[in-house]
N, C-alpha and C positions, 0 to 999 in steps of 0.2 A: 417303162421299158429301158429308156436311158438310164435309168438310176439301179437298176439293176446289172445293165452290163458293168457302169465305173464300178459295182462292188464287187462284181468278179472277177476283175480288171485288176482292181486293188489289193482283191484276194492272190491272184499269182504273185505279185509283188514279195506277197512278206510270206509266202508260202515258206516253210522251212526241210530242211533234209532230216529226215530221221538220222539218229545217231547210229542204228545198229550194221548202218552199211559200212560203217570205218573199219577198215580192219582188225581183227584179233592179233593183239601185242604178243610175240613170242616168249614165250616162257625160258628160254635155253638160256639167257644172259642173266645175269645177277642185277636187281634193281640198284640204280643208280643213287647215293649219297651225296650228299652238299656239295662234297668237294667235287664229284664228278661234275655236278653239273654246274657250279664256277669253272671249272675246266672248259665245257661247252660252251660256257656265255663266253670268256675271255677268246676262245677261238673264233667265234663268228664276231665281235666285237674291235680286238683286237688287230685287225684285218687291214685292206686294201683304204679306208678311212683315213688311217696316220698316214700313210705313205704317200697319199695324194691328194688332199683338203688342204691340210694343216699351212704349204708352202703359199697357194693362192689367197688365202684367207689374210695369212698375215702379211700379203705383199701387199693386194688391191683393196682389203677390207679396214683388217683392223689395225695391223702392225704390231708391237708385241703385247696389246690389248687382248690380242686372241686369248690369253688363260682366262679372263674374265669369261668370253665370250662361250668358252667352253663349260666353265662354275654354270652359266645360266640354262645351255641347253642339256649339263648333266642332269640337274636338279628336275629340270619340268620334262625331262625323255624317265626319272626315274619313279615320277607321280603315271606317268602311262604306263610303264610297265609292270606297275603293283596293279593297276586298273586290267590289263592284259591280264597277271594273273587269276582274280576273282573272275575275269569273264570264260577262262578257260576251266575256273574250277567248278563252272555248272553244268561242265561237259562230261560224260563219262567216260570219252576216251578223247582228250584233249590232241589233236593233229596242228595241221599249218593256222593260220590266221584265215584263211579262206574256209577253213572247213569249221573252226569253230563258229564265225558268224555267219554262216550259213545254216546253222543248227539253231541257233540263241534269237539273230536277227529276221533272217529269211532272205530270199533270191535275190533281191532287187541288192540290197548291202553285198549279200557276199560277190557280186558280181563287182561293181564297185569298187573294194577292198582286194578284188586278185584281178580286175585288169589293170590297177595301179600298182600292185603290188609287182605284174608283169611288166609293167612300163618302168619301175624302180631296177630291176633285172636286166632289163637288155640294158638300158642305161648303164646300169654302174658294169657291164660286162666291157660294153664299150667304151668307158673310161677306164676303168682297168688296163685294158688291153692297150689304151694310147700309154697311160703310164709306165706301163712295161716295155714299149716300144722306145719311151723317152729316156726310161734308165738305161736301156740296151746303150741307146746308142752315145749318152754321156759317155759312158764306160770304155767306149770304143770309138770315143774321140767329135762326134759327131759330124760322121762320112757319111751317116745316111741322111739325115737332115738337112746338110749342104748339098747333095745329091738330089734329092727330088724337090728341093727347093731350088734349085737351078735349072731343073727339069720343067718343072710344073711355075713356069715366073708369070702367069695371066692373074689378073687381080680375081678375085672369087666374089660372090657373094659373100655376103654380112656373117648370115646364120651358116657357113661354113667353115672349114677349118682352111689356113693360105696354102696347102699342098696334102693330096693324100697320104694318108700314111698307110700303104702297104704292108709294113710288117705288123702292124695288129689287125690288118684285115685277115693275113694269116694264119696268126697267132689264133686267132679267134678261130678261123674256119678246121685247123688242126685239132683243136681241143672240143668241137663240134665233132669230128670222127670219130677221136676216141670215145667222149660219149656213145656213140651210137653204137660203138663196138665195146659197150658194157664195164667202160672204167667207171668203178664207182670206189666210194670212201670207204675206210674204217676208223675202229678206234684208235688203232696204235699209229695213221696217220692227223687224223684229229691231236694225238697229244706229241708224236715228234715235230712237226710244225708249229706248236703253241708253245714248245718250248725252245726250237731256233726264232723264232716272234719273239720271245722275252729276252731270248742272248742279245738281238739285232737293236730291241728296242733301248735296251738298259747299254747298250756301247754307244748307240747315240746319245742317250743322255750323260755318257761321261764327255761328252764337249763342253758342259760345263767348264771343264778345265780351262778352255779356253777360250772363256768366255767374256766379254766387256763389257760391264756394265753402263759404260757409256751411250751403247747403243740403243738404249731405255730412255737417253736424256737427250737425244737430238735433238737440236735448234734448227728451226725453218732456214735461217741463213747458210747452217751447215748444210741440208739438204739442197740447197740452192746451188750453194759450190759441188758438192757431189754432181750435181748435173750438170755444170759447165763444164767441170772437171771431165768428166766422161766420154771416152771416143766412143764409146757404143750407148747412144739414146735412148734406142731400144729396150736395150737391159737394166732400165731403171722402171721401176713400178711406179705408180703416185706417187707421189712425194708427201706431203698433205700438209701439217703445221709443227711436224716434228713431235717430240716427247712419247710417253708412254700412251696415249693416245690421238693421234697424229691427223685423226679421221672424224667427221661428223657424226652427230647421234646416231643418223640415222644409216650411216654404214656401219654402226656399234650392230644394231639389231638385224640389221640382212648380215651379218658374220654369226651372230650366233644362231640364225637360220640356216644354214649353211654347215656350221659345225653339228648339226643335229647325228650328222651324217657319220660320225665316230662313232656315236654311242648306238646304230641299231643291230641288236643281234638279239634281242633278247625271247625273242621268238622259240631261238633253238634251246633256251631252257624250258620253257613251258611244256613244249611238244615232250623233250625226254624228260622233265620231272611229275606229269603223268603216272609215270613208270616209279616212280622211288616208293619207296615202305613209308614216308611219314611228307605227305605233299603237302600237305599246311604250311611245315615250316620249314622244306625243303628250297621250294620255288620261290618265295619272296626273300629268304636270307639269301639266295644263291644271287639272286638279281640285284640288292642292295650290296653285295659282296664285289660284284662281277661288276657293276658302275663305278663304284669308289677306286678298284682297281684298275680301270680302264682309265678314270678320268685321273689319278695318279700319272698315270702313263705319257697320256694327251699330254695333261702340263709340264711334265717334266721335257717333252721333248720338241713342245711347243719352246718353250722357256730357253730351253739350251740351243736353240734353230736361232731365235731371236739376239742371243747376248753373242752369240758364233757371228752373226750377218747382218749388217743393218737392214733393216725391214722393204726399203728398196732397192737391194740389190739378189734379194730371192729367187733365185730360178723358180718358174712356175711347174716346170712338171717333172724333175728331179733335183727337189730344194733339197733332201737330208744330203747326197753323196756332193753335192759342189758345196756344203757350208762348209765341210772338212777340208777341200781344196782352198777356200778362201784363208782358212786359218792355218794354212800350211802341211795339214797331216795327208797327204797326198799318198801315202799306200791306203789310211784308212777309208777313203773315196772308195774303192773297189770290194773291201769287208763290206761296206755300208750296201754299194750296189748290187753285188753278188748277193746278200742276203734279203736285198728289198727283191730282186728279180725271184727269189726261192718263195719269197711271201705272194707277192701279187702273182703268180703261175699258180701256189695252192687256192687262195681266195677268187680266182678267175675261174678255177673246177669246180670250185665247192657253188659257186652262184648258179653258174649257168647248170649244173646238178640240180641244184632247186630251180631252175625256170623249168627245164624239161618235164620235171614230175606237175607243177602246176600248170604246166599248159596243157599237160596229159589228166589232170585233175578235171578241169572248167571244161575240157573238151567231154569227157568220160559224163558229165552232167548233163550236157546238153548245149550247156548253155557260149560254148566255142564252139564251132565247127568239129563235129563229131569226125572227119578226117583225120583231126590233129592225134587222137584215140587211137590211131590205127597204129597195132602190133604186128610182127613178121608171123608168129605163132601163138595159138593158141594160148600153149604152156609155157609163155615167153611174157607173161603180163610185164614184168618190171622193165622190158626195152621199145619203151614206145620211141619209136623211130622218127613217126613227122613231129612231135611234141620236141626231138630235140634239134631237128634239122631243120624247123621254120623261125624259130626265135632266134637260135645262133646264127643263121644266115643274115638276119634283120640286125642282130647286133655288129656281127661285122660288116655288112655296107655304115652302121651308122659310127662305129668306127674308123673305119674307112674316111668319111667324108664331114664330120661335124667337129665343131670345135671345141678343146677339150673344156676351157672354162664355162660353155652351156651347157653341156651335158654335167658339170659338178652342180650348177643350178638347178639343173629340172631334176636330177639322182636326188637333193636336198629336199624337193620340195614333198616329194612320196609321204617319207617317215611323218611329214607335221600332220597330213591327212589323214596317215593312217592312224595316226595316236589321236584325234580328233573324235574319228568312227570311234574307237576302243571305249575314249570315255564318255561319248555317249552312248552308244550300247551300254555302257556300265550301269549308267544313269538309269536309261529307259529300263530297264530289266530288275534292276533294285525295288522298283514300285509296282511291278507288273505281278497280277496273281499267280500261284503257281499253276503249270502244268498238269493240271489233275483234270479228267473231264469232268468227274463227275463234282468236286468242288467249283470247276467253271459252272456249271450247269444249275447247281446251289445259286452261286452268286447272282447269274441271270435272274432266276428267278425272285430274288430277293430285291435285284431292284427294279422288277419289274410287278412285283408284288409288294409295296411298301407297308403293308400291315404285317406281312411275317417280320419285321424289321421291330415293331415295338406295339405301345396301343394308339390309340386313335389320334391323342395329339402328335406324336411322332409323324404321322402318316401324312397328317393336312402339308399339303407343299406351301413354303414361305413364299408370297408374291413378293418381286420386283427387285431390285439389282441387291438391296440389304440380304434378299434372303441367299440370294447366289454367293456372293461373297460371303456370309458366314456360314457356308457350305464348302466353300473354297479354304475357310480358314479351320474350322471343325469340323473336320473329317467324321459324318457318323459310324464307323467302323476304326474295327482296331485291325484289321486287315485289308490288303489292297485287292479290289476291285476292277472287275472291266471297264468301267465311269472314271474311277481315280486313276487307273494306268492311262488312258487315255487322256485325262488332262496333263500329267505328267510328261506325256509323251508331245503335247500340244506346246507344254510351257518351256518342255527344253527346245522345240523347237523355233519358238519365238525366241526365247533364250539366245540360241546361236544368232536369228538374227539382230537381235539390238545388240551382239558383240560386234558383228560385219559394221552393223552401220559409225556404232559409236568410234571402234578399230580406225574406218576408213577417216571420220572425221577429225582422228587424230595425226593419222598418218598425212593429212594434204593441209591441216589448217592448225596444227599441232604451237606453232606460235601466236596464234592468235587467240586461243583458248585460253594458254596458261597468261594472256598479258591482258585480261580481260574482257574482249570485243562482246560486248551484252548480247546479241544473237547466237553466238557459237558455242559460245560459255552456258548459256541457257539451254540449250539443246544437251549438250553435252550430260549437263546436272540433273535435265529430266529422264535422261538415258538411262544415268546410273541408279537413279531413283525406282526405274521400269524396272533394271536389271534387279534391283534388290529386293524389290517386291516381287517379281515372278519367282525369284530364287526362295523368297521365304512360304510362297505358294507349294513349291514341292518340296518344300522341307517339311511340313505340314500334314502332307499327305502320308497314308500309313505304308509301312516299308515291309516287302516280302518277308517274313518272320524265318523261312524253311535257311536252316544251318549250311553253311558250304564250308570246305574247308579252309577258306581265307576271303575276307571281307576286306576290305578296302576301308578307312576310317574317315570322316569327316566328309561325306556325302551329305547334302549336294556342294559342298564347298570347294571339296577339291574339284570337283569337276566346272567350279567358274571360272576358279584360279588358272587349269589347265588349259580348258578350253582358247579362255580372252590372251593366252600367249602365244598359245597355237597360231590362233586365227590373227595377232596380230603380224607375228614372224612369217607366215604366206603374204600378208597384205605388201613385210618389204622384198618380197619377189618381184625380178624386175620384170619389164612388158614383155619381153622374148619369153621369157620362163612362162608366163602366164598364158601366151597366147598357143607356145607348143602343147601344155597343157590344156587347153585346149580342144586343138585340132585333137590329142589323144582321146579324149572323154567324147567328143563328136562320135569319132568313130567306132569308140566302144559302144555308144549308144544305137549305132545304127547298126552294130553286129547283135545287141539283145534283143531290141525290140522288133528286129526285121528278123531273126532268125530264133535265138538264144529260147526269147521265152513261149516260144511254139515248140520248142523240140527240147526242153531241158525236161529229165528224166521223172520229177515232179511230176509236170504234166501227161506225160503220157501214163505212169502211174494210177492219175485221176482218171483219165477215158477211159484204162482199160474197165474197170469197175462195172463205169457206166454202161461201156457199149456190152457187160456181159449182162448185167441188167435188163438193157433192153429185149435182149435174144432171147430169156425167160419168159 
């Protein structure tokens, strides 16, 4: 009895959404081509990222180390997003990140992947909004700053910001109205904004001009006098040991956890290149096009911030408009400002646009609070009112009151989860049989009947761990099975865990590994020994044969390589980041299983059946 409810238990879990409830794509627009949708990546990309990571990063992190930092999280954000695209190419009508694994994966995942995805959202609304609050007021001398920092002079708690900032609590709760009073995008604002973003971005990078390369070569001694020298303490960041890398290893790898945060947008190509005449090789050139150009950009204006400013005197939350003021060009401070306030107002509409539709999403399922669902009219589906006046009200108190460098922490730490889920989904679903009932129904019975399988030697089962293992290594099929998906899906997830453990014992005893200590070193070397044997386990194993229009190459390799960098870049997340993270997942979990997966639309789908069954 017990072991019948865990498997019905287990069965909601990975229950999946049929696809044909996704909407019908309209026919009236002309499908989208390459360039359109490099257009799309470089807008959601290009975005509120540069304007407010890049100064903290290279003040407290890296220093002008950040370009490297950004090469490492281009490179493994652009092996996830080729993984993102094969997983949206098994979809037939590719939507958000939530909806596609909720089709492929099942409830338990897509819940997971859009309350984190909703936690990334209010997040980065609510850093937005301080950045915009912090350009306002550079620009305008900073009256308001001294203002309620004179106002507001009681020491705070830790995990909050030293004085509220009201004007992004505003900010935010205005651009929550007009939401709700049916401001939405187009195209022709999609591409006038991507192209004042390219003026804004390519004039910051002409401080080049004035730039010192010295500021590359700083000695500890000179950083030393910098802070004696200085009447304001405050406004010195670390210091650290000077040069082009001034900072420890291991603030090398929490900055380029951190920078992951520029490159994500890749989302809104897959959703619209769906729609194009030739997605095969649409979506993946667009995405490999749309990084290289994004990450062109990052460096260059990472590069010229750096050789503009010594790395500890960066303002933290309007570093591009005061490096112009440090080098003298004092009108182009207010070009820079004016144009960053025009970007971070568009990237602050266009976010909280996508929180409202996916809180109106998860709500619409079940699996929110079907409240959040709630339209003013019937024939008014596209303005769900509570989906955008619950999130933006959360984003502006946490605006309002938290400090901006934890919120750029926990906004970071999203993307490395999300891209985690991505490439395992990819993984799991590569080895998984196809979709067919009645070839599922085949396979059952074939291994449950091991004589339709060959003649009698075939059939005798090999005793004792030799036979298991050369079962495990010679796969008797040339295609995947409910038994092979299933180990596959067992081995990636031992997989993930001997990355956790090997990851943590590097991250805490990472010196005494590489300098020999015979216990740690041993562990370590049997680790990777695990790791490369489970990995050549499902390499082994036969792989879904059925054609998509873009495969991902080098499975399961890339997804060790992916994974053990993912998972090591959360590991240097610090205790704050980890523990907000958290209380979030807490209470995610206590909204599904206490509500979500009794009343998600799945489920009631199933009863009805039944209970008309019964009444027969």
């Amino acid at each position: 009895m017990l072991g019948q409810y865990l498997h019905q238990f287990g069965q909601k879990l990975v229950r999946r959404k049929p696809q044909f409830r996704e909407e019908p794509e309209s026919s009236e627009t002309r499908p989208p081509n390459t360039l359109d949708l490099v257009v799309i990546g470089l807008d959601n990309m290009l975005g509120a990222g540069i304007y407010i990571l890049i100064g903290g990063v290279a003040k407290y992190v890296a220093g002008p180390a950040i370009i490297l930092f950004l090469l490492v999280a281009g490179l493994t954000t652009v092996l996830s997003g080729l993984c993102y695209v094969e997983l949206a190419a098994g979809v037939e009508r590719p939507g958000t990140v939530y909806f596609i694994i909720y089709v492929t994966m099942g409830q338990l995942y897509a819940f997971i992947s859009g309350w984190n995805l909703l936690l990334y959202l209010i997040i980065a609304t609510a850093c937005i909004a301080r950045a915009w609050s912090s350009t306002f007021d550079s620009l305008i001398g900073n009256h308001i700053s001294e203002a309620l920092g004179g106002t507001f002079s009681l020491p705070m708690p830790s995990f909050l910001a030293s004085f509220p900032d009201f004007l992004a609590l505003g900010l935010v709760l205005l651009l929550t109205g007009l939401l709700a009073l049916r401001v939405y995008e187009s195209t022709l604002i999609y591409k006038v904004f991507t192209g004042l973003n390219i003026l804004v971005l390519s004039f910051i990078i002409s401080g080049f001009i004035k730039g010192d390369l010295h500021n590359w070569k700083l000695t500890e001694q000179g950083c030393q006098l910098a802070a004696a020298g200085s009447g304001d303490a405050y406004s010195l960041g670390l210091l650290g040991s000077g040069g082009f890398v001034p900072f420890a290893f291991d603030a090398i790898l929490q900055g380029a956890a951190t920078c992951f945060y520029a490159f994500v947008g890749f989302a809104g190509i897959v959703s619209a290149g769906s729609k194009a005449s030739r997605p095969q090789w649409s979506m993946p050139l667009a995405v490999v096009i749309s990084f290289f150009i994004c990450f062109v950009v990052c460096f260059g204006v990472s590069a010229a911030l750096t050789l503009m400013v010594p790395y500890y005197l960066i303002q933290l939350e309007s570093p591009l408009p005061q490096a112009f003021v440090y080098v003298g060009w004092e009108p182009a401070k207010y070009v820079v400002a004016v144009g960053t306030l025009c970007i971070l107002l568009y990237s602050l509409l266009s976010i909280m646009f996508i929180m409202a539709q996916l809180t109106y999403a998860m709500a619409e399922d079940g699996l929110l609070f079907q409240g959040l669902a709630w339209i003013p009219a019937p024939t008014d589906a596209r303005n769900p009112i509570m989906a955008v006046l619950v999130p933006g009200t959360l984003a502006a108190v946490m605006a309002l009151l938290f400090d901006f460098t934890d919120l750029v922490d926990l906004m970071s730490f999203q993307p490395l989860l999300a891209y985690s889920l991505v490439t395992f989904s990819v993984l799991v679903l590569r080895y998984q049989p196809a979709q067919n009932g009645s070839q599922e129904k085949t396979e059952e019975e074939t291994e449950t009947n091991p004589e339709a399988e060959g003649g009698p030697l075939e059939s005798e089962p090999e005793a004792g761990i030799s036979g298991i293992l050369k079962s495990l290594w010679f796969s008797p099929r040339t295609t995947p099975t409910c038994k092979s998906g299933r180990i596959v899906y067992g081995c990636a997830s031992l997989l993930v865990l001997l990355l956790i453990i090997l990851s943590l014992i590097l991250y805490w005893w990472s010196s005494q590994v590489f300098s020999g200590d015979p216990v740690l070193t041993t562990v370590a070397v049997l680790l990777l020994l695990l790791i490369t044997g489970v990995t050549v386990i499902i390499w082994r194993q036969p792989q879904n044969p059925s054609t998509l229009p873009f495969r991902v190459p080098a499975v399961p390799a890339l997804f060790l390589m992916s994974t053990s960098v993912n998972i090591y870049l959360m590991i240097q997340m610090t205790t704050r980041t980890w523990t907000q993270f958290g209380i979030w997942m807490a209470i995610g979990f206590a909204i599904y299983f206490g509500y979500g997966i009794r009343h998600s639309l799945e489920e009631n789908n199933d009863q009805q059946p039944a209970a008309s069954t019964s009444q027969t």
